[in-house]
Structures are given as structure tokens and as C-alpha cells.
C-alpha positions as CSV (number, residue, x, y, z in Angstrom):
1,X,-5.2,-40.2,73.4
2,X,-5.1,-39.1,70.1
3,X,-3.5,-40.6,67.1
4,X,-1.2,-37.4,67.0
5,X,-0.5,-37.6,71.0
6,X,-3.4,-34.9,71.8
7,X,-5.9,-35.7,74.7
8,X,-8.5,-33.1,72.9
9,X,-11.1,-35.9,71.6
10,X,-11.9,-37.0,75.0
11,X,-12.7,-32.9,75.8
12,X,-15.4,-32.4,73.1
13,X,-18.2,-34.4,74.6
14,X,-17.6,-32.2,77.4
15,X,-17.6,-29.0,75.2
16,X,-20.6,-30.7,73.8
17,X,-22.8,-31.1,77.1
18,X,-21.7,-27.6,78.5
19,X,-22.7,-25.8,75.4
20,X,-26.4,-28.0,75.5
21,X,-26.7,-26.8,79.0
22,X,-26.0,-23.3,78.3
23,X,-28.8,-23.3,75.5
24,X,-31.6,-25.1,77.3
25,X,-31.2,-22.5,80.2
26,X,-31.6,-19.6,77.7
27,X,-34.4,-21.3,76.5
28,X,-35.6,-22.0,79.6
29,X,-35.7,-18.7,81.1
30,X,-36.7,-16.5,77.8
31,X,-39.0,-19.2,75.7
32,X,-42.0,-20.4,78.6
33,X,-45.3,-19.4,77.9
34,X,-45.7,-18.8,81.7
35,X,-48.0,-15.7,83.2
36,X,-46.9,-13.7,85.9
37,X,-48.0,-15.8,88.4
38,X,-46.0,-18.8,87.5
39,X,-42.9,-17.0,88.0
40,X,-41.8,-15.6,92.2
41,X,-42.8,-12.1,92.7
42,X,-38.8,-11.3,92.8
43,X,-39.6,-8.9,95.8
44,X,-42.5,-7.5,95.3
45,X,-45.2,-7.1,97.5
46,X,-49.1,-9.5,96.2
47,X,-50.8,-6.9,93.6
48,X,-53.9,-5.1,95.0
49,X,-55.2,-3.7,92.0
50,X,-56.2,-4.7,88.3
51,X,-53.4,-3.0,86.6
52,X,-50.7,-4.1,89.2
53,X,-49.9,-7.3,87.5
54,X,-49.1,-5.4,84.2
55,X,-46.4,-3.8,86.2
56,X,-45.2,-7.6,88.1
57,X,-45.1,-8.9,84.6
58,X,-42.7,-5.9,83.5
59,X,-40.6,-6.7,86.5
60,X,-40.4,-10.4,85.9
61,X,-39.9,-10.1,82.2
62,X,-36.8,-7.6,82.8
63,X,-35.1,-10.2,85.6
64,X,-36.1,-13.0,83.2
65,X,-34.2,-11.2,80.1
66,X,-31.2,-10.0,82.6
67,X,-30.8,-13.4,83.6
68,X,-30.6,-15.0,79.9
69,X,-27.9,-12.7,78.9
70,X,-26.0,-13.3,82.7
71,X,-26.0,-16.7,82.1
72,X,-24.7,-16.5,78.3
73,X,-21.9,-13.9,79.4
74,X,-21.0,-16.6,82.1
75,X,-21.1,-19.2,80.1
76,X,-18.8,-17.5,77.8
77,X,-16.0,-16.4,80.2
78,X,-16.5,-19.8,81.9
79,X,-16.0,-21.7,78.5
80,X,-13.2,-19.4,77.9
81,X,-11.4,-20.2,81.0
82,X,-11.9,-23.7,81.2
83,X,-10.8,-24.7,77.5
84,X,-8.7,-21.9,76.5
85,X,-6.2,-21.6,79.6
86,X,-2.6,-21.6,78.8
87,X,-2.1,-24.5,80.5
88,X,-3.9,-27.0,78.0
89,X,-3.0,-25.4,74.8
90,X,0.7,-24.6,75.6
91,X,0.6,-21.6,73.7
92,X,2.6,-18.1,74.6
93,X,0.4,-15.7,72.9
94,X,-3.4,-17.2,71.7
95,X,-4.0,-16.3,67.8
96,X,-4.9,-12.5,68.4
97,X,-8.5,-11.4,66.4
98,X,-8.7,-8.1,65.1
99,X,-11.3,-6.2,62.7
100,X,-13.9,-8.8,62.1
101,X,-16.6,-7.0,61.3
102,X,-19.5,-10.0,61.7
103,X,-18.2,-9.7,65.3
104,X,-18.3,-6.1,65.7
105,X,-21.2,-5.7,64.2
106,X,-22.9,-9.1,66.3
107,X,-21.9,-7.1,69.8
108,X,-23.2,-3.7,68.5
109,X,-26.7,-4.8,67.0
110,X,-27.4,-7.4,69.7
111,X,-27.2,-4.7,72.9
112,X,-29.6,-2.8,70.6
113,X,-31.8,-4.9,70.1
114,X,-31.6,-6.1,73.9
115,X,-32.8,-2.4,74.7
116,X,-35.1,-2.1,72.2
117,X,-37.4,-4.9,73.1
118,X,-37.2,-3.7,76.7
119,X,-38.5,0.0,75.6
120,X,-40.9,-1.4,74.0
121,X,-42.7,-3.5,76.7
122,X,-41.7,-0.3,79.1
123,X,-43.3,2.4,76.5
124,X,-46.2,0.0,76.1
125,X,-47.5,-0.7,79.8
126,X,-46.1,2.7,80.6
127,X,-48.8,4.4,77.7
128,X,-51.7,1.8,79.9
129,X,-50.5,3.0,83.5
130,X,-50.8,6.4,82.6
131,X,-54.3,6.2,80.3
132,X,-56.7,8.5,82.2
133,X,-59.4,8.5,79.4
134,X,-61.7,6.1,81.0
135,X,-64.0,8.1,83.6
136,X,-63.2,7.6,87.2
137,X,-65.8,6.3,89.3
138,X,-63.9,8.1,92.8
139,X,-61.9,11.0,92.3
140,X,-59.5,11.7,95.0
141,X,-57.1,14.5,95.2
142,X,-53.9,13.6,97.2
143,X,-52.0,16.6,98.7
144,X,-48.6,16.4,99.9
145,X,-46.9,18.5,102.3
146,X,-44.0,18.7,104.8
147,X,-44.3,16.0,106.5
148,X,-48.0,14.8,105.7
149,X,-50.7,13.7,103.2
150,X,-53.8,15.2,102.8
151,X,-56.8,14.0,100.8
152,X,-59.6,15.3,99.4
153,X,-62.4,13.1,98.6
154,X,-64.2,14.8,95.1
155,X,-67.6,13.6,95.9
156,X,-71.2,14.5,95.8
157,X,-72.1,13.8,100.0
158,X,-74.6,14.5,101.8
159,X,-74.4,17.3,104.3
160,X,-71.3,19.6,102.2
161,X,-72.3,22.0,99.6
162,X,-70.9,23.7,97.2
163,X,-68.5,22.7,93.9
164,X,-65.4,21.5,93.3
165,X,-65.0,22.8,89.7
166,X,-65.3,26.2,91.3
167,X,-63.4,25.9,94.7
168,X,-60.6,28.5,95.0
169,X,-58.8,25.7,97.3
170,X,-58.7,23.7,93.6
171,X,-57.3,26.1,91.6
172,X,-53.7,24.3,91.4
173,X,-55.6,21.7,89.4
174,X,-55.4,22.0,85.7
175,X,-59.2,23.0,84.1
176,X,-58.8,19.3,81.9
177,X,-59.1,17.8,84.8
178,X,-61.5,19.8,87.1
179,X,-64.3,20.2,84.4
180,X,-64.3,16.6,84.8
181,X,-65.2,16.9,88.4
182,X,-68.8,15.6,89.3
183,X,-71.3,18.3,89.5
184,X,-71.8,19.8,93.1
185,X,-69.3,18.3,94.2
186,X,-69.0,19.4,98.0
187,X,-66.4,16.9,99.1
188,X,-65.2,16.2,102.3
189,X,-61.3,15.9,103.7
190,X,-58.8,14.1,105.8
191,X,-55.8,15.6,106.7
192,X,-53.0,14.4,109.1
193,X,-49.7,15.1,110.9
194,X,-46.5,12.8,111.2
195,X,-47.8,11.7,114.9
196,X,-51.1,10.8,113.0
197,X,-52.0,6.5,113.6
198,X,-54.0,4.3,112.2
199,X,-56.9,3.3,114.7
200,X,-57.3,-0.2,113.8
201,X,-53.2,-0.8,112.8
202,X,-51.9,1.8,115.0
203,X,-49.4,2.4,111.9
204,X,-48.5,6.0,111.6
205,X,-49.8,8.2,108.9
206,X,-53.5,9.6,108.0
207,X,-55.5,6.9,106.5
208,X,-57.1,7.3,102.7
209,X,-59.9,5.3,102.3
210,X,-61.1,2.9,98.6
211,X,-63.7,1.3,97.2
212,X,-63.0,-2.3,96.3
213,X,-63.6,-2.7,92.8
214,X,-64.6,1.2,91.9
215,X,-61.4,3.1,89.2
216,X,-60.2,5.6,91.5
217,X,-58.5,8.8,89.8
218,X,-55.6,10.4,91.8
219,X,-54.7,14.0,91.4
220,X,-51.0,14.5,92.9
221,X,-50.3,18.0,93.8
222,X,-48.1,19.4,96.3
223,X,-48.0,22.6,98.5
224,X,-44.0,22.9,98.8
225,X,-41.4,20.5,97.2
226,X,-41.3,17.4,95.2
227,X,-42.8,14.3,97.1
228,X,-43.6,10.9,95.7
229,X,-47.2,8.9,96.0
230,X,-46.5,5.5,96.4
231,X,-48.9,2.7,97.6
232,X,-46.9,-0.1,97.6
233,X,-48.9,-3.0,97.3
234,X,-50.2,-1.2,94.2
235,X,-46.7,-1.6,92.6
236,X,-47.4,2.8,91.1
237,X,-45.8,5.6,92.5
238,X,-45.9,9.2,90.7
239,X,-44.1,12.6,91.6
240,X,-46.1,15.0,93.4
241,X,-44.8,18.1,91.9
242,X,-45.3,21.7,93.3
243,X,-46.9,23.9,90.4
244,X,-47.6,20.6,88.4
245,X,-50.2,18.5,88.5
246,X,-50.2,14.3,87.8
247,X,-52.7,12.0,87.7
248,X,-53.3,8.6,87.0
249,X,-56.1,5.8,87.9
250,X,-56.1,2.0,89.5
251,X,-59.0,-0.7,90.4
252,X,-58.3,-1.4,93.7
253,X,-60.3,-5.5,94.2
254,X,-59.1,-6.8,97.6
255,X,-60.1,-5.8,100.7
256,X,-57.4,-4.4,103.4
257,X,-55.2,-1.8,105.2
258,X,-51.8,-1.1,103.3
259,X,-49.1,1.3,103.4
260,X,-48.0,4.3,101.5
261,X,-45.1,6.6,102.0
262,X,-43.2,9.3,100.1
263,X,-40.8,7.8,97.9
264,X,-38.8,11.2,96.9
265,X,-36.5,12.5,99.3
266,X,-38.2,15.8,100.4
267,X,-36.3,16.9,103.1
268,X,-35.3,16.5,106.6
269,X,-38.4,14.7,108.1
270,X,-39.1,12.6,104.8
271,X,-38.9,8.9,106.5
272,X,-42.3,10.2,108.5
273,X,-44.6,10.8,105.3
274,X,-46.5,8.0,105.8
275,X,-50.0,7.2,105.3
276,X,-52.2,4.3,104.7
277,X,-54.9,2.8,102.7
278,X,-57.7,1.2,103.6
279,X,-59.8,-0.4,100.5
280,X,-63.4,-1.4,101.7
281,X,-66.7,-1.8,100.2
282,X,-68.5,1.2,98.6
283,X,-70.7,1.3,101.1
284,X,-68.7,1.1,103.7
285,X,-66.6,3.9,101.5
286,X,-69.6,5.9,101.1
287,X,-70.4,5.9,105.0
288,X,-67.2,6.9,105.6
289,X,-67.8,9.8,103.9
290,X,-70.8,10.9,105.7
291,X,-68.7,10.1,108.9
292,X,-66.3,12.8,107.8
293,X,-69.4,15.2,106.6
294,X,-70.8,14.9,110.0
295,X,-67.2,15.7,111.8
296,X,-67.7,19.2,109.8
297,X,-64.4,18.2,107.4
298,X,-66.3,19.3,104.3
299,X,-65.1,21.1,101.7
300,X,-61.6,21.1,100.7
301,X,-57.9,21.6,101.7
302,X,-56.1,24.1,99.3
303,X,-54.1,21.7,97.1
304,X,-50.8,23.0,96.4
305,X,-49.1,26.1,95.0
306,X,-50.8,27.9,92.1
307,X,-49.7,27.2,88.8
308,X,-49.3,29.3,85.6
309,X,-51.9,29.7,82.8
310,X,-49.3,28.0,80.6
311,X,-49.3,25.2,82.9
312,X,-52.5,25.3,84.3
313,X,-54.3,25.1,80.7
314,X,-51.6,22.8,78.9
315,X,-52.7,20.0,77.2
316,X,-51.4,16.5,77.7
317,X,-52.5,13.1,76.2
318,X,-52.9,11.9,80.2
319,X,-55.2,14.8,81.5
């Protein structure tokens, strides 16, 4: 014990250790120079395309900073419990704190800045997700409908004529986008139903097929209500709005089948818009095409409701 009777001395190494702990698992969790791969994918699915991991690391960074400040609010209600109970300090009433302003002001301009570094990672990848300035190498146009997908494949392929920067099924799609269209563009489609499987998978949905390695621009549009495009290995979804057309573009580089579904409750039979996606090599992409060509699905499906001039002609940063 103390000289004055206390048994506090024999408390502060303890105090001491906790408060060490505390800080080296802030630093830790905030202060490693670790990529996205060094850190668990925290529930999401291996990235299939080039700008997936942008996306991971946004994911990991926001657990990693919701962790530092769980584990400091812990620690503090944990520190405050253990060494400030009633029971050790004999005291009715603790000394009561009121209007100090260094610690008003330290839990007003710490939760700002908190959100402010997390809008500014967001804003930044968001501004890179959404970049559609680089020319595509494969347009596709994905059309959503009660209870399907439907897909048409912007391309120049043998054995369908015509254009796709002229094609009244097209005209939902804003000019910005269609004059960039390749020339002639016949194209060829795939459409499917909810009973529609995958012959290889047997997993239900139409199938939209990739080239590995080739930027593929999507062009969401919809024929009735909202739906939602989302590839889930490719860790993107975007709203596919009726009247409103969205784009953006990924780099699929591995080789597979994976799923997509509608992520945007769109009515009573929502849980069966799914489709899949089947990323193979460009030739085997551009055979695939022909395949279609030769089942007479050329041309294109009409692409959603007809939008305004106002809309139609608007001009955006993305299109």
C-alpha cells in the first residue's frame, strides 16, 4: 500500500499496459503499409476485373478505420468502468465536467474529420469507377425488364447489317453515347426469360458473354421500372433506370462463369432476375457472336422507354 493507506500505485502499471495495448492496436490496424491483398476480403467474393480491387481496398479501408475507432470507444468505456467504478474510489457523485471547450471541440472536429477522409477515398475511386472517357473495346447494352435481362452486343459481325447509331430500337440511349458506337454496327442479341439456364452451369438466367482482358462499356437501360446491374464478382452494380441511361466500363482478366442478379427490388418476381457471365477469350467471344448471327438474333432488342430531349441530349462528365 501506499504511504497514505491507498492501494492506487500498484494500479498504474496496469493503467500503464492497457493504455499501451490500446495504442499499438490503433496503430496496428490504421498505420500498415499493407495492399489489399494482405488484409481478408471481409466478405467479398475474389475480384474479376482490373478495377475490382479499387473497390476491395475501399471496403477494407472503411472496416479497417471502423475498427480503430470501435476499439478506442471500447477501450474508453472499458478504462472507464474498470478504474472509475464507485466501488474503488468511494465516491457518491464523481467530480461532474461541464463546458470545456478543448473537449467539445475534440468530439466535434474529430467525427469530421473521420468523415471527411472517408469522402474523400469514396469521391476519389467513385470519380475512377465511373470514368467512361477511355474508348471501350466491347460495347454491350444491358436491358432490363420484368423478370429478365437482355443484351445487345454493339458490334460489327459478320452476317447482320445495318447501324446501331441509327437503330430506332436504340433510341433510349443518349446521342453522347451512340455516336460513339462503332460504324455499321449490325449487332447481334440474347435475350432470356426467368426459366432461362445456363447450359454448362445449369444456373438460371440468360448468359452475357466477355472478352478476357478487352474494356467492356455497359449501357444500363430499362423497359419498365428501376432494376439494378450487378455482377458480383465484379464488386459494381449501377441502377438501371427507365427513361435514364447509365454507363460505366471494367477489364474483365480471368476466365469463368459468374453470377449476376438485380440488386433493386423491382417487383413481385425480383429474386428471379438472374443472369450470368461468362468471360472467355476474344476469340472464343468473337465466335460467339457469329453463333448468334447464324441463329438469325441480329439486330437489336428495343432498349427501354424513350427518353426526353432534355434527357436524351444532357450532358454529363460520365457519358
Amino acid at each position: 500500500m501506499s504511504p497514505n493507506g491507498s492501494d492506487r500505485s500498484p494500479r498504474r502499471p496496469m493503467r500503464r499496459k492497457l493504455l499501451q495495448a490500446l495504442t499499438a492496436g490503433l496503430v496496428l490496424a490504421t498505420a500498415t503499409g499493407c495492399t489489399y491483398k494482405d488484409f481478408p476480403r471481409l466478405g467479398m467474393p475474389t475480384p474479376t476485373t482490373e478495377e475490382a480491387p479499387r473497390i476491395l481496398s475501399l471496403w477494407q479501408g472503411s472496416w479497417a478505420a471502423a475498427l480503430a475507432v470501435g476499439v478506442l470507444v471500447w477501450g474508453l468505456i472499458l478504462w472507464s468502468a474498470m478504474f472509475h467504478r464507485r466501488s474503488r474510489t468511494k465516491v457518491e457523485v464523481p467530480p461532474q465536467t461541464r463546458y470545456n471547450m478543448p473537449i467539445e471541440a475534440l468530439y466535434t472536429v474529430v467525427p469530421i474529420i473521420i468523415i471527411s477522409v472517408l469522402f474523400y477515398f469514396t469521391a476519389r475511386d467513385e470519380s475512377k469507377l465511373l470514368d467512361t472517357s477511355k474508348k471501350p473495346d466491347v460495347t454491350v447494352n444491358v436491358v432490363g425488364f420484368q423478370w429478365s435481362w437482355g443484351f445487345n452486343y454493339i458490334e460489327n459481325v459478320p452476317g447482320s447489317s445495318g447501324d446501331a447509331k441509327t437503330d430506332k430500337n436504340l433510341d433510349a440511349i443518349p446521342d453522347q453515347l451512340r455516336n460513339q458506337f462503332p460504324a455499321n454496327a449490325g449487332g447481334v442479341y440474347d435475350v432470356g426469360t426467368p426459366g432461362t439456364r445456363n447450359p454448362q452451369t445449369n444456373n438460371p438466367g440468360p448468359t452475357l458473354w466477355l472478352p478476357k482482358g478487352k474494356t467492356v462499356r455497359f449501357v444500363l437501360t430499362s423497359r419498365d421500372v428501376i432494376h439494378s446491374f450487378w455482377v458480383v464478382p465484379f464488386l459494381m452494380k449501377q441502377d438501371v433506370i427507365p427513361g435514364h441511361t447509365n454507363a460505366f466500363q471494367v477489364t474483365p482478366n480471368k476466365e469463368g462463369t459468374f453470377l449476376g442478379k438485380c440488386a433493386e427490388l423491382c417487383g413481385v418476381d425480383h429474386s428471379r432476375m438472374l443472369f450470368n457471365v461468362k468471360v472467355v477469350s476474344p476469340e472464343r467471344y468473337a465466335q460467339h457472336l457469329k453463333e448468334l448471327a447464324q441463329k438469325g438474333q441480329t439486330g437489336y432488342i428495343p432498349a427501354g422507354i424513350a427518353q426526353t430531349s432534355h434527357e436524351k441530349n444532357q450532358r454529363t462528365n460520365n457519358l
